[in-house]
C-alpha positions in Angstrom: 48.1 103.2 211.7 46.9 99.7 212.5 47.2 96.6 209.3 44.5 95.2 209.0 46.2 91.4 209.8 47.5 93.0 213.1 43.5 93.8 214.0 42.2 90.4 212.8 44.5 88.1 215.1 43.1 85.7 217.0 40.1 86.2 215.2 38.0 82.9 213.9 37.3 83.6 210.3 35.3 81.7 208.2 35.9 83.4 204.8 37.6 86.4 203.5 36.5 88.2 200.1 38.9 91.2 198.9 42.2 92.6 200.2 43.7 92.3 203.7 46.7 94.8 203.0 44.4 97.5 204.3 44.7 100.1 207.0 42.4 100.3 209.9 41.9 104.0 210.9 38.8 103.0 213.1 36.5 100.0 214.4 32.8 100.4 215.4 29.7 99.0 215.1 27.2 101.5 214.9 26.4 102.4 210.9 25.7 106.1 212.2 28.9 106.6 213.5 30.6 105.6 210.6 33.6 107.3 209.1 35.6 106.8 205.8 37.7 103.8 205.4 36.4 102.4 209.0 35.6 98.7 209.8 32.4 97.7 210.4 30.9 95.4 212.5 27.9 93.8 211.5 26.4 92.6 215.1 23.3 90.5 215.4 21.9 92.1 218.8 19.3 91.3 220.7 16.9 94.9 219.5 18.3 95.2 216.3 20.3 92.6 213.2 23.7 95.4 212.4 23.6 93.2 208.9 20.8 95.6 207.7 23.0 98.6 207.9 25.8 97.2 206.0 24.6 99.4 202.9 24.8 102.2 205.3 28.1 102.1 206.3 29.5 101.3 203.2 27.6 104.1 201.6 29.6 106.4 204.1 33.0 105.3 203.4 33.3 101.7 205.4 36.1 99.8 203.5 36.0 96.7 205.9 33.0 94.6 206.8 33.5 92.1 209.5 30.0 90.1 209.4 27.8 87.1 210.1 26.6 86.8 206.8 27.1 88.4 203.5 25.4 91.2 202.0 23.6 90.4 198.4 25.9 93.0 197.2 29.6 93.1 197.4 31.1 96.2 196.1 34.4 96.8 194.7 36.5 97.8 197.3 35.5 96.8 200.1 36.6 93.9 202.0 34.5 91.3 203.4 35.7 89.2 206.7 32.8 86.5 207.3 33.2 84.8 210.9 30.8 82.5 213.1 30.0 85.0 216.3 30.1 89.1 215.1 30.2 89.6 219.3 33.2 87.4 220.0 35.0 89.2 216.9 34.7 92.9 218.5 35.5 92.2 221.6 39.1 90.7 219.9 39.0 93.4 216.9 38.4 96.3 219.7 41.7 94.9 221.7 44.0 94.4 219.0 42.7 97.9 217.6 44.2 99.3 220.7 46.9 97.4 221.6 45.5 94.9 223.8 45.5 97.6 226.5 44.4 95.1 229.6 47.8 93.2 228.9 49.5 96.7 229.8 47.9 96.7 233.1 46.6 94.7 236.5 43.4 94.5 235.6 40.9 93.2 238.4 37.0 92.2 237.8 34.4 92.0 239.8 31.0 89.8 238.6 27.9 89.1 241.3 24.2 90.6 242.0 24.8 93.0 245.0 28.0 94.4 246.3 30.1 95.1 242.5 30.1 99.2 242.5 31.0 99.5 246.4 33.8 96.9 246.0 35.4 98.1 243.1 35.6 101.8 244.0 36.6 100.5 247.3 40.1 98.9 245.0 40.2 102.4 243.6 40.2 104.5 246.5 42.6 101.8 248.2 45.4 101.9 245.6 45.1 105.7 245.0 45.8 105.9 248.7 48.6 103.5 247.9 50.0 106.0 246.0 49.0 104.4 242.2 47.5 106.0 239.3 44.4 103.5 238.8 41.6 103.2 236.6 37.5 102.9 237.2 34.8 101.1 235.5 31.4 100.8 237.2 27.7 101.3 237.0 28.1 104.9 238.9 31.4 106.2 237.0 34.6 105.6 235.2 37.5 107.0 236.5 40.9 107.4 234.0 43.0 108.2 237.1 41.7 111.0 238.4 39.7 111.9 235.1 36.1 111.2 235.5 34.1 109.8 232.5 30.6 109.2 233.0 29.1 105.9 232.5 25.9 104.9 230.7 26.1 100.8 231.3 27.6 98.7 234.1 30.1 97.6 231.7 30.6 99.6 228.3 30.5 97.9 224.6 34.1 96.0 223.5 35.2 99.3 221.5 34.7 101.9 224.5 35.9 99.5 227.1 39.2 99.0 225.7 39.6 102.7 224.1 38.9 103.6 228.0 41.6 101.0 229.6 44.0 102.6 226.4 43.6 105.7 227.7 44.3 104.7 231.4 47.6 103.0 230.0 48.6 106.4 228.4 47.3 107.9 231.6 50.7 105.7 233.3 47.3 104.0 235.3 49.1 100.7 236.8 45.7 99.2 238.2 42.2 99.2 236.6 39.3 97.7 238.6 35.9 96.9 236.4 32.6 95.9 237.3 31.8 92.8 235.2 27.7 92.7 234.6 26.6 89.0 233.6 24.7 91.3 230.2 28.5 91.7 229.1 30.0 88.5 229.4 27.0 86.6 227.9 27.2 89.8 225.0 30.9 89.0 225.0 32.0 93.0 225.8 34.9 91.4 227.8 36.5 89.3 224.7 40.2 89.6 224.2 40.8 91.2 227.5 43.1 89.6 230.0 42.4 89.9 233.8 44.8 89.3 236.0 42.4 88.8 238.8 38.6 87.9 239.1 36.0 88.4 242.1 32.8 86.8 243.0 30.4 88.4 245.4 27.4 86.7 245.2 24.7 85.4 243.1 20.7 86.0 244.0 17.4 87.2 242.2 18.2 89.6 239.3 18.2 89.5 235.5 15.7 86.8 234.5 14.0 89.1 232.4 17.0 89.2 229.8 18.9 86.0 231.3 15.4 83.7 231.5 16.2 81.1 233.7 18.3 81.1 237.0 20.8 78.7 235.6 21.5 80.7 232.8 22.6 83.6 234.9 24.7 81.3 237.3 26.1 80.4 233.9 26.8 83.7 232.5 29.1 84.6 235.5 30.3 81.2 236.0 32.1 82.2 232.2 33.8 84.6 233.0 35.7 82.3 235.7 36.3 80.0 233.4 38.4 81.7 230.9 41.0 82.9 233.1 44.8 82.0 232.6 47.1 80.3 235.1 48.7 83.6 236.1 45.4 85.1 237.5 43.8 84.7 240.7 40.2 84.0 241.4 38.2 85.0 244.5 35.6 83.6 245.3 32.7 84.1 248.4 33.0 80.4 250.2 29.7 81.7 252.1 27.4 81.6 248.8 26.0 78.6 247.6 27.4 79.3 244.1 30.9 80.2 245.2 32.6 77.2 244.9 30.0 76.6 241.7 31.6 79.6 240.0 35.9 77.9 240.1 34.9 74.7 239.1 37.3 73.4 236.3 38.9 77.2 236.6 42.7 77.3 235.7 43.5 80.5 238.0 44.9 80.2 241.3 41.4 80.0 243.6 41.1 82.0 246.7 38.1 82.0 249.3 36.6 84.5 251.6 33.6 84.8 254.0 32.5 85.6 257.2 30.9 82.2 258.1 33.0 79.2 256.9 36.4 78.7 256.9 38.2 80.9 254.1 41.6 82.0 253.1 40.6 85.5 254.2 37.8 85.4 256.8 36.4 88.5 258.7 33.9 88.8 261.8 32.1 91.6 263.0 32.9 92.4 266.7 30.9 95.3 266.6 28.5 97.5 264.8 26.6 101.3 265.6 25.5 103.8 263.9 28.7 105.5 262.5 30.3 102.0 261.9 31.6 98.5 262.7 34.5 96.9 264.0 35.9 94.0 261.9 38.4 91.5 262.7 40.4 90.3 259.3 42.6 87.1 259.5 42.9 87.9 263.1 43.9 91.9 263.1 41.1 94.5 264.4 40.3 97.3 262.0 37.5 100.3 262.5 35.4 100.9 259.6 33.1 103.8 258.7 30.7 100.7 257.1 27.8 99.6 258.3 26.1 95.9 257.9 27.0 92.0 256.8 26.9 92.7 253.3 29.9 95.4 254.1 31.1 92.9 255.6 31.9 90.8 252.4 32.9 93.7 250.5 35.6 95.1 253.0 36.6 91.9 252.9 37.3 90.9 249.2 38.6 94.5 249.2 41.2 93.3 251.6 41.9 90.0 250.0 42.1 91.7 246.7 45.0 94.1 247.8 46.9 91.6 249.3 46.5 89.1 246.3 47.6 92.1 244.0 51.1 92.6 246.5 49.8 95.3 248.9 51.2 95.7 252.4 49.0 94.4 255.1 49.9 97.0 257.8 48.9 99.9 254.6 46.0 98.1 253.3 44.9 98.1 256.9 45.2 101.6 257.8 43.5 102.7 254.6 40.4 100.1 255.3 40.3 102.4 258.6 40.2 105.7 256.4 37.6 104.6 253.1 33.9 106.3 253.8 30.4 104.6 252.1 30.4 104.8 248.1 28.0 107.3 246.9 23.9 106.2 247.0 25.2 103.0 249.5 24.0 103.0 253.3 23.6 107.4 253.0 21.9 109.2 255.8 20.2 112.0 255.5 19.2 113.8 259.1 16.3 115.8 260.2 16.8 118.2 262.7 13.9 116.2 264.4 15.9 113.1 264.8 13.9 111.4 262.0 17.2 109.3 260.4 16.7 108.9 256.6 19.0 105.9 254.7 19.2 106.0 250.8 20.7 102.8 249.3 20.5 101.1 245.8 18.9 98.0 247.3 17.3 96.8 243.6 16.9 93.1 244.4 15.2 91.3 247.0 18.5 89.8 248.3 19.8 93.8 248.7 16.9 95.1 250.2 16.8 92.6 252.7 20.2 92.7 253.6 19.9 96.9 254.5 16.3 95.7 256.3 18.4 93.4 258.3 21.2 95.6 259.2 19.0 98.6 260.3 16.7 96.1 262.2 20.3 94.8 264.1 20.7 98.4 265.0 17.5 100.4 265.2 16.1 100.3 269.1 12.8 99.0 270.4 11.2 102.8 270.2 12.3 103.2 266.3 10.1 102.5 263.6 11.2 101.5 260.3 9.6 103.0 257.5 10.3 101.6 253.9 10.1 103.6 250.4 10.6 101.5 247.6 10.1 100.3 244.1 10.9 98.1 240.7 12.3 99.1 237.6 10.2 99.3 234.6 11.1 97.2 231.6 13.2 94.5 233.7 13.1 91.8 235.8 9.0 91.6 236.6 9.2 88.2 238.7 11.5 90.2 241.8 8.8 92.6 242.2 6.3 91.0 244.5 9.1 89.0 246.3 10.8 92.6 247.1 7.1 93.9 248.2 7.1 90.9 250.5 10.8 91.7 252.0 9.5 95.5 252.7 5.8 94.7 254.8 8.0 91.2 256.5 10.7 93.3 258.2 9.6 96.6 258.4 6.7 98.7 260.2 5.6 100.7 257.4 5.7 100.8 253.9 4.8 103.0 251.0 5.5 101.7 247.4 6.4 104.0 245.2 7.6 104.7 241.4 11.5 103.9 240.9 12.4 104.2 237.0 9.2 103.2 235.6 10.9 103.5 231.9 8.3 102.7 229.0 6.0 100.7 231.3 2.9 102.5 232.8 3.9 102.9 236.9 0.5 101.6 238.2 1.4 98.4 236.3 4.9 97.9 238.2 2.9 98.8 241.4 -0.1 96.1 241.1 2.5 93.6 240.2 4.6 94.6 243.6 1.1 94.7 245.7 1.2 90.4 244.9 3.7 90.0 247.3 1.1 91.6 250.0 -1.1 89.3 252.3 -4.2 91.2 252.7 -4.1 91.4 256.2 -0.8 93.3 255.9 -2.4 95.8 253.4 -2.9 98.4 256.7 0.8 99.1 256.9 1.0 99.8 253.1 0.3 103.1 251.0 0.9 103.4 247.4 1.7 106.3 246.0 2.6 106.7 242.4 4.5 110.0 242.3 8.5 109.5 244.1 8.6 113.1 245.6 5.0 111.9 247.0 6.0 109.1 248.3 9.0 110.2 250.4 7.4 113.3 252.0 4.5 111.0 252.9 7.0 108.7 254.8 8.4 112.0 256.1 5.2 113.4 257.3 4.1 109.5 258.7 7.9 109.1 260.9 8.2 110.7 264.2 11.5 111.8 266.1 13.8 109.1 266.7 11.9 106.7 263.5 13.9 105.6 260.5 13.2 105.8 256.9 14.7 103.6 254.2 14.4 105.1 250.7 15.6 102.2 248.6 15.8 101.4 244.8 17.8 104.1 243.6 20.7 105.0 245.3 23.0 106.9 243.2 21.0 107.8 240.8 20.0 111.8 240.0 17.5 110.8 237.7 13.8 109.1 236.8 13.7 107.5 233.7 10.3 108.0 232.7 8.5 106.8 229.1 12.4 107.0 227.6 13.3 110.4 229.1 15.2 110.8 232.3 14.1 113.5 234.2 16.2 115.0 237.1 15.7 113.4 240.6 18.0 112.9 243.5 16.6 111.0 246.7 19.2 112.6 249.4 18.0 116.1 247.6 14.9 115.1 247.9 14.8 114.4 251.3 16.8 117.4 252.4 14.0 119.4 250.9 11.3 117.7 252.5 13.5 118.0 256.1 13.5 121.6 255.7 10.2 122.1 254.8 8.9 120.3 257.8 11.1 122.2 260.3 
C-alpha cells in the first residue's frame, strides 16, 4: 500500500490541513469514479472547475483532497493538500502512485503536427522485430507488448498513462514509444515522467482553436524539449524551420535529421513507384514498402531513433526493408477497373499537401486525381479554407464532404471550407454532405486508370456525429462501392 509522503514527493505544496500518515489505495480525478479512502484531485480544466465536486467525492469516501483551493467546509477526516497547479500535481501524484514506471523503462516520445502515429508504431514494430517486449501509446492504439488497449486520446490523462507504462513494466516491456500531443504537455499529462529520448517531426497549421496563437503551439512542444535530463537524447528535423527552435537551451544530447540539409542522420530518395521507394541512409541503400517525402522523414527518425537507443545498423536495416504502411496512412484500395483509391489521415493542410504532392510525383499524364475531403467539427476552424485551397490547387477534382462534423451542423464546416475556393475553380468542385455520398460520387466521376484520394480520416471506423459516433470505415466503404460498380 502506498504512504501517503511516498505519493506527495516532489510535489510543490502550499499548505497541508490534517494527517499525512495516511494510505493511498487509489488516485483520480474524476468525483464519479471515486472510491473509499481514494485521493482526489481537484483539477481546474478547461470544460469543467474539479473544485465543485469536492463534496462529491468526499461524500463517497475520499479521505485525501489534493486542491487549488479550499472547500468552505473541511470535514474531520479528511486531509487537505493545497498546491499552486492541481495539473502539475497529478502528473507527479500519478507517477509516484505507481512507482515512477517510465524510470523502469526506455521511454521514447514523439511531439510534431503530421508524421507522430506512423513513426512511433514504426519504433514498435522495429524493436518487436528486434526481439523486445515494447510498449505503444498513440492516437490509433496502445499496445502493452502484445496486449492491445484501445485508445480514446493521442496521449491519455497522468493516471492512465502511467497505470498503462506500470503495466508494460510488469509486462517485462524494455521499450515504450508514446505519441506526445502538444494538448498534453501544455495540460501537463506528461509530469513526473522521465524520457530517455525525445523526437521532433515537424511543426505546421493545427490546434489554434485550443492553442490560439501559432507561438503558443511552437511553445507547447518546444516544453517538452526543454525539460529533458542530460542523459536523454533529443532529435530533432534540421529541415523545419522550428527544428533547431525546439533544442534551444535543451540539456539532452541534440541530434539532427533531414533529407535536405546537412544532419547527423540524413536520407535521399533514389527512387519512388507505386509499391515503394528506395532510400539511401547515411550512405547504405534500403527498399521500403513507403511511399512519399513525408515517409521519408519518418523512416528516417525511425532509423536514427534505433541506433540512438543501441540497435545494430545491419538489423535495423533489414527490418526498415520488412515494416509495411501503419494502418489508415498512404492505403489503397483497388477497383477491378483500375480506378486506384488512397485513404490517408491527411487532417492539416501541411498533410494533405504532402500526399497531393506525392501522388502528383507518381500519377502519369493520363491519371486524374480526384480529392475527397473534409474538417473536423468543433476544432481548428481557420485550416479549413486553406485545406479547400490545397485540394482544387493540386488536384483535378474535388468533392468536399463531411469528416467528423461533431456538435457543429456539417453545412457550416462546408461553407467555411468553400472560402478557400476562387470562383472560377468552383466547376471542379461538388459538395456533398453525406461521406458514403461523397465517395461513390468520386467513384462514379473516376475512370480506369484515375486516382482517388479519400483524406481526413484515415484510421478511423467511425463518424462522430452531434456526440455519437456512428460506424464508418473509408477502405470499407470503398470496397463496397468497387463492388457495386463492377
Amino acid at each position: 500500500m502506498n504512504k501517503l509522503e511516498h505519493v506527495l514527493s516532489g510535489v510543490e505544496i502550499v499548505q497541508v490541513i490534517g494527517s499525512t500518515a495516511l494510505d493511498v489505495p487509489c488516485v483520480g480525478f474524476d468525483s464519479r469514479n471515486v472510491v473509499s479512502g481514494q485521493l482526489f484531485i481537484a483539477i481546474s480544466g478547461t470544460q469543467v472547475d474539479g473544485h465543485k465536486y469536492i463534496p462529491d467525492a468526499i461524500a463517497k469516501g475520499t479521505k485525501i483532497v489534493v486542491c487549488e483551493k479550499l472547500p468552505e467546509v473541511q470535514p474531520e477526516g479528511v486531509t487537505f493538500v493545497v498546491v499552486p497547479d492541481s495539473l502539475v500535481a497529478c502528473g507527479r501524484i500519478a507517477a509516484n502512485f505507481y512507482d515512477n514506471p517510465s524510470k523502469k523503462l526506455r521511454l521514447v516520445g514523439i511531439t510534431g503536427t503530421n508524421g507522430k502515429t506512423t513513426t512511433v508504431t514504426l519504433l514498435y514494430r522495429m524493436f518487436r522485430e528486434l526481439g523486445y517486449k515494447v510498449g505503444l501509446l498513440s492516437t490509433v492504439v496502445n499496445y502493452v507488448d502484445d496486449k492491445k488497449v484501445d485508445a480514446t486520446h493521442t496521449t491519455p490523462d497522468a493516471v492512465e498513462l502511467n497505470k498503462l507504462l506500470n503495466q508494460m513494466v510488469e509486462a517485462g516491456c524494455e521499450y515504450c514509444f508514446m505519441e506526445v500531443s502538444s494538448h498534453s504537455i501544455d495540460q501537463h499529462r506528461i509530469e513526473g515522467l522521465h524520457f530517455e529520448g525525445a523526437i521532433f517531426s515537424n511543426i505546421t497549421h493545427d490546434h489554434l482553436d485550443y492553442h490560439k496563437t501559432f507561438d503558443a503551439y511552437i511553445k507547447a512542444k518546444k516544453a517538452f524539449f526543454d525539460n529533458l535530463s542530460k542523459s536523454s537524447f533529443a532529435l530533432t528535423n534540421v529541415d523545419d524551420k522550428n527544428g533547431m527552435v525546439m533544442v534551444q537551451n535543451c540539456n539532452a544530447n541534440i541530434k539532427t535529421y533531414g533529407l535536405k540539409s546537412p544532419a547527423d542522420y540524413k536520407s535521399r530518395i533514389i527512387e519512388s513507384h507505386f509499391d515503394g521507394m528506395l532510400l539511401n541512409i547515411n550512405g547504405d541503400d534500403v527498399w521500403t514498402r513507403f511511399l512519399g517525402e513525408f515517409n521519408g522523414y519518418n523512416l528516417t527518425a525511425v532509423y536514427a531513433t534505433s541506433l540512438l537507443l543501441g540497435a545494430n545498423k545491419d538489423e535495423v536495416l533489414r527490418v526498415l526493408s520488412m515494416l509495411g504502411p501503419v494502418s489508415g496512412r498512404f492505403e489503397y484500395v483497388k477497383s477491378k477497373s483500375g480506378i486506384t483509391a488512397i485513404v490517408d489521415y491527411a487532417h492539416t493542410p501541411d498533410a494533405l499537401d504532402n500526399v497531393i504532392a506525392t501522388i502528383n510525383k507518381m500519377r502519369k499524364e493520363d491519371q486524374r486525381l480526384l480529392v475527397v475531403v473534409g474538417a473536423g467539427g468543433n476544432r481548428d476552424k481557420t485550416k479549413r479554407s486553406v485545406m479547400a485551397s490545397v485540394a482544387v490547387n493540386n488536384a483535378d477534382f474535388v468533392v468536399l464532404t463531411s469528416d467528423n462534423p461533431r456538435n457543429e451542423d456539417p453545412n457550416d464546416i462546408l461553407n467555411d471550407m468553400r472560402q478557400g475556393i476562387k470562383p472560377e475553380q468552383m466547376g471542379k468542385v461538388l459538395t456533398i454532405v453525406d461521406r458514403k455520398e461523397g465517395i461513390k460520387t468520386a467513384c462514379m466521376l473516376a475512370k480506369a486508370n484515375d486516382i482517388i484520394l479519400v483524406a481526413g480520416k484515415g484510421h478511423e471506423n467511425y463518424q462522430e456525429v452531434n456526440g455519437v459516433k456512428h460506424h464508418f470505415d473509408d477502405k470499407e466503404v470503398l470496397r463496397e462501392i468497387f463492388e457495386s460498380l463492377q
